[in-house]
DRENPA-3360 file (N, C-alpha, C; in nm, 2 decimals, always signed):
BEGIN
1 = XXXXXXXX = +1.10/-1.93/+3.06/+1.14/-1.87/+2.94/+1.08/-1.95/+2.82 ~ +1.09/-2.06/+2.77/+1.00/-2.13/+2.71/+0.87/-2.14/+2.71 ~ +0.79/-2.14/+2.61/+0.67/-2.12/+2.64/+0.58/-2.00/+2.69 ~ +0.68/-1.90/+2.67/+0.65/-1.78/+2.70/+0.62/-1.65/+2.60 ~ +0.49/-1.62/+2.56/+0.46/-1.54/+2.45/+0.55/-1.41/+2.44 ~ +0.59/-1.39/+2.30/+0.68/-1.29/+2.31/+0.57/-1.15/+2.28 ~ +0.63/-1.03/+2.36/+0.55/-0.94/+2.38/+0.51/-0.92/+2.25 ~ +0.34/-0.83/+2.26/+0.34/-0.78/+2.15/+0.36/-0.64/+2.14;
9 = XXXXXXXX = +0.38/-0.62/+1.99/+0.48/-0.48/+1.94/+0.32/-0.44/+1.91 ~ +0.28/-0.28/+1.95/+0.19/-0.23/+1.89/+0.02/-0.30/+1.98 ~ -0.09/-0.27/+1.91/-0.19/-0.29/+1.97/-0.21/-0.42/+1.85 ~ -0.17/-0.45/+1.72/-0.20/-0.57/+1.68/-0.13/-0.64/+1.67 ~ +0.02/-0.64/+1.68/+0.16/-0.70/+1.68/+0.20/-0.66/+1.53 ~ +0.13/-0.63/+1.43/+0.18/-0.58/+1.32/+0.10/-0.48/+1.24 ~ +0.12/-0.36/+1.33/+0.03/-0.21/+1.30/+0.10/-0.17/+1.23 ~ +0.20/-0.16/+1.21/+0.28/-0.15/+1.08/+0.25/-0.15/+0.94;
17 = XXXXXXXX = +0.23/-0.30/+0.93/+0.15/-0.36/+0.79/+0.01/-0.29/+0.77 ~ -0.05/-0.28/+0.92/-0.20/-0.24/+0.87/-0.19/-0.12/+0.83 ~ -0.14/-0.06/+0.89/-0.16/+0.12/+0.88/-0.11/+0.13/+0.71 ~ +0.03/+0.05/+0.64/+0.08/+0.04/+0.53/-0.03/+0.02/+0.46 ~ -0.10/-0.07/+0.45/-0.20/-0.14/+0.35/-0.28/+0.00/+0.37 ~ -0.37/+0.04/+0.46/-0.44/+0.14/+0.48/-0.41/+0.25/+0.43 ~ -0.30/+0.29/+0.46/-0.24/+0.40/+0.35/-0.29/+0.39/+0.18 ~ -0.16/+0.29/+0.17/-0.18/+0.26/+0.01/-0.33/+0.23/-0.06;
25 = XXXXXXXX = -0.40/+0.15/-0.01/-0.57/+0.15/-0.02/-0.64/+0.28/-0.05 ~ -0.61/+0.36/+0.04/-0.68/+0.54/+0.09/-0.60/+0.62/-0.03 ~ -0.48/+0.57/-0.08/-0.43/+0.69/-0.21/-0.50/+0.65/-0.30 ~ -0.48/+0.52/-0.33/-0.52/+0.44/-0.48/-0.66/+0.43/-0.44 ~ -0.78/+0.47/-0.37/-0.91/+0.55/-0.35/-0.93/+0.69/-0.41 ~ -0.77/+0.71/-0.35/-0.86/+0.86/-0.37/-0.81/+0.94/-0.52 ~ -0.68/+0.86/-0.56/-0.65/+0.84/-0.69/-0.78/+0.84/-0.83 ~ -0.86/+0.76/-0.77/-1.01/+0.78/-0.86/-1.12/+0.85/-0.89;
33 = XXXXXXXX = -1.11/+0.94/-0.73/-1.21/+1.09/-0.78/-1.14/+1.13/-0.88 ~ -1.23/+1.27/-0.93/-1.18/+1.33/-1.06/-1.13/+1.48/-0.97 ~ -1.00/+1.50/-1.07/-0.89/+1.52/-1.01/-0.92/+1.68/-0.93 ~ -1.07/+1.71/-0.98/-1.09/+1.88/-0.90/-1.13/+1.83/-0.72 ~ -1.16/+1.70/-0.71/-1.19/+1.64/-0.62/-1.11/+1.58/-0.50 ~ -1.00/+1.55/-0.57/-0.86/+1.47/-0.52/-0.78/+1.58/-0.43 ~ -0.82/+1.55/-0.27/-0.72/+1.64/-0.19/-0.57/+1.61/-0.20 ~ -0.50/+1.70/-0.28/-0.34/+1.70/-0.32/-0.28/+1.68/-0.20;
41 = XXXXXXXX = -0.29/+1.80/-0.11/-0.24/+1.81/+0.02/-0.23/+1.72/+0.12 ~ -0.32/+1.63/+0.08/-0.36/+1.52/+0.22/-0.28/+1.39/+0.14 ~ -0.31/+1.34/+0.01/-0.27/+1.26/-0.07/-0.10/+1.29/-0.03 ~ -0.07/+1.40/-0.09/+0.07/+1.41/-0.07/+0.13/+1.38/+0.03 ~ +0.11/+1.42/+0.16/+0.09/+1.34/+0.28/+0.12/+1.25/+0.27 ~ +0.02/+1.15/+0.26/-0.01/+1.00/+0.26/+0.10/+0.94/+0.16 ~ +0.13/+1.00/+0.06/+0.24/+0.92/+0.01/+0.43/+0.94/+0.09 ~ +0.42/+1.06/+0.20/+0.52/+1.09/+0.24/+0.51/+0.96/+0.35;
49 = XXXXXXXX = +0.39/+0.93/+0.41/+0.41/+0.88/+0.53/+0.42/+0.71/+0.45 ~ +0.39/+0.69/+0.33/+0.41/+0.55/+0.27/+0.58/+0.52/+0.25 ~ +0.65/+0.67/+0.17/+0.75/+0.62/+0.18/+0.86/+0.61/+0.28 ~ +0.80/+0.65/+0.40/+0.84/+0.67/+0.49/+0.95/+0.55/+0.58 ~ +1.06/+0.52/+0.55/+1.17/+0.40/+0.57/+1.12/+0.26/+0.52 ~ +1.08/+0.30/+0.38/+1.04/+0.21/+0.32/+1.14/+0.25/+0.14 ~ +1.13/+0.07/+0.15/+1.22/+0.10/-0.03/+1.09/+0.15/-0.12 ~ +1.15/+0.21/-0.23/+1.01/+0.26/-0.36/+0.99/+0.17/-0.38;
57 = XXXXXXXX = +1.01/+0.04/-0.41/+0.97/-0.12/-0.44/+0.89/-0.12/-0.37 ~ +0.90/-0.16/-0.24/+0.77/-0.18/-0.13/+0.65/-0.09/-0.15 ~ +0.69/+0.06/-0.16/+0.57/+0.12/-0.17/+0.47/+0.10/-0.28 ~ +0.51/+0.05/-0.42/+0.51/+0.02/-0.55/+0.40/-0.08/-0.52 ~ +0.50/-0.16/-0.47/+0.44/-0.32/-0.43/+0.29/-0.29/-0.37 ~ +0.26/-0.23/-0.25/+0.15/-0.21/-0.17/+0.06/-0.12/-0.23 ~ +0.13/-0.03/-0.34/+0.02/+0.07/-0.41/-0.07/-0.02/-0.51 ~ +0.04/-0.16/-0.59/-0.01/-0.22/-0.69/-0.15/-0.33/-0.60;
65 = XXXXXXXX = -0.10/-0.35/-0.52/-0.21/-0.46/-0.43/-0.31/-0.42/-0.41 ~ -0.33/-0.30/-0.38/-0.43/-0.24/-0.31/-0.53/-0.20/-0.41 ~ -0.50/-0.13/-0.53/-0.53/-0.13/-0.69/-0.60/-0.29/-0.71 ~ -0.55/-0.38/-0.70/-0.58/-0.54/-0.75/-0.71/-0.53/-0.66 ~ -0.69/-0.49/-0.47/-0.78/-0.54/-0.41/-0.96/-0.46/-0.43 ~ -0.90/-0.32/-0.47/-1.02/-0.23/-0.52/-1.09/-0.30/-0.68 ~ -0.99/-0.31/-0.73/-1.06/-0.35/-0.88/-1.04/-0.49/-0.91 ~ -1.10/-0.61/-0.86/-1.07/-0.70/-0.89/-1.09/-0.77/-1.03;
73 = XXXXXXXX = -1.18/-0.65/-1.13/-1.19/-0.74/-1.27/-1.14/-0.67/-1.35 ~ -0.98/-0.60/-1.26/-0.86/-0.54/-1.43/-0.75/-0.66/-1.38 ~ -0.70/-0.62/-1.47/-0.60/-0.74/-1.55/-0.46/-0.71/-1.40 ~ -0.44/-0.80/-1.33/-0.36/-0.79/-1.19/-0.20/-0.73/-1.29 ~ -0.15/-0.84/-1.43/-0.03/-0.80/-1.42/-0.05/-0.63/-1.46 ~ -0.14/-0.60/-1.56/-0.17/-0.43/-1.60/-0.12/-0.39/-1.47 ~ -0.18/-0.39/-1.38/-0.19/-0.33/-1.29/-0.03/-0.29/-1.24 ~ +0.03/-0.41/-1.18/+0.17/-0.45/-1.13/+0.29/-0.35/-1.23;
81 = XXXXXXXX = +0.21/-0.34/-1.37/+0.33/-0.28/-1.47/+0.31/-0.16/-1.49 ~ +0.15/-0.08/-1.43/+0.10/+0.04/-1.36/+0.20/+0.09/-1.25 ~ +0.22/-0.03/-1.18/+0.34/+0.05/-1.07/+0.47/+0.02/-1.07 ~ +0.50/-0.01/-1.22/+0.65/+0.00/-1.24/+0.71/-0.14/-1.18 ~ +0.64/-0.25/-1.16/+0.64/-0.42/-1.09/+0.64/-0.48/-1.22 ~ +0.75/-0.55/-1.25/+0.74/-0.66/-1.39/+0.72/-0.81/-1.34 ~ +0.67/-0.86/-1.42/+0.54/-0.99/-1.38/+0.74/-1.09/-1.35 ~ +0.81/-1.09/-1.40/+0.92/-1.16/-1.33/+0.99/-1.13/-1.20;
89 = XXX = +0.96/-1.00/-1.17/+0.97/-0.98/-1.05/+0.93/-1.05/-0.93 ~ +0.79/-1.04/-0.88/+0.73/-1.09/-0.80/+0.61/-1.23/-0.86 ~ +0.60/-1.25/-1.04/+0.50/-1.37/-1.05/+0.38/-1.36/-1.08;
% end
């Protein structure tokens, strides 16, 4: 019993998070074509399967990060108050 690896969940142990970040990455991508360009139907999607047993905070949260990670020379808190996140919230 000790010393004994606990199974893993999924093929990474936290496909969860990846597929999440992936998600939110892939909207806030596709958020930037110009808008005759922007598949509504797919995007719409994608934001069903983000909020998908998740709080709107979390999804907020991962929409705001992923925005930071695409654009690293806009202003992070802009961004955070872009997705409705106030810099005393999370810092």
């Amino acid at each position: 019993m000790w010393g004994e690896l606990m199974p893993k969940k999924g093929v990474t142990g936290h496909d969860g998070w990846v597929v999440t970040e992936a998600l939110a990455t892939a909207l806030v991508a596709l958020e930037q074509l110009p808008p005759k360009h922007q598949p509504q139907a797919h995007m719409d999607d994608i934001r069903k399967l983000l909020a998908d047993g998740r709080e709107p905070a979390a999804v907020s949260l991962h929409l705001a990060q992923a925005k930071c990670r695409l654009f690293p020379d806009l202003d992070r808190l802009e961004i955070y108050r872009e997705y409705g996140i106030s810099s005393d919230e999370y810092g």
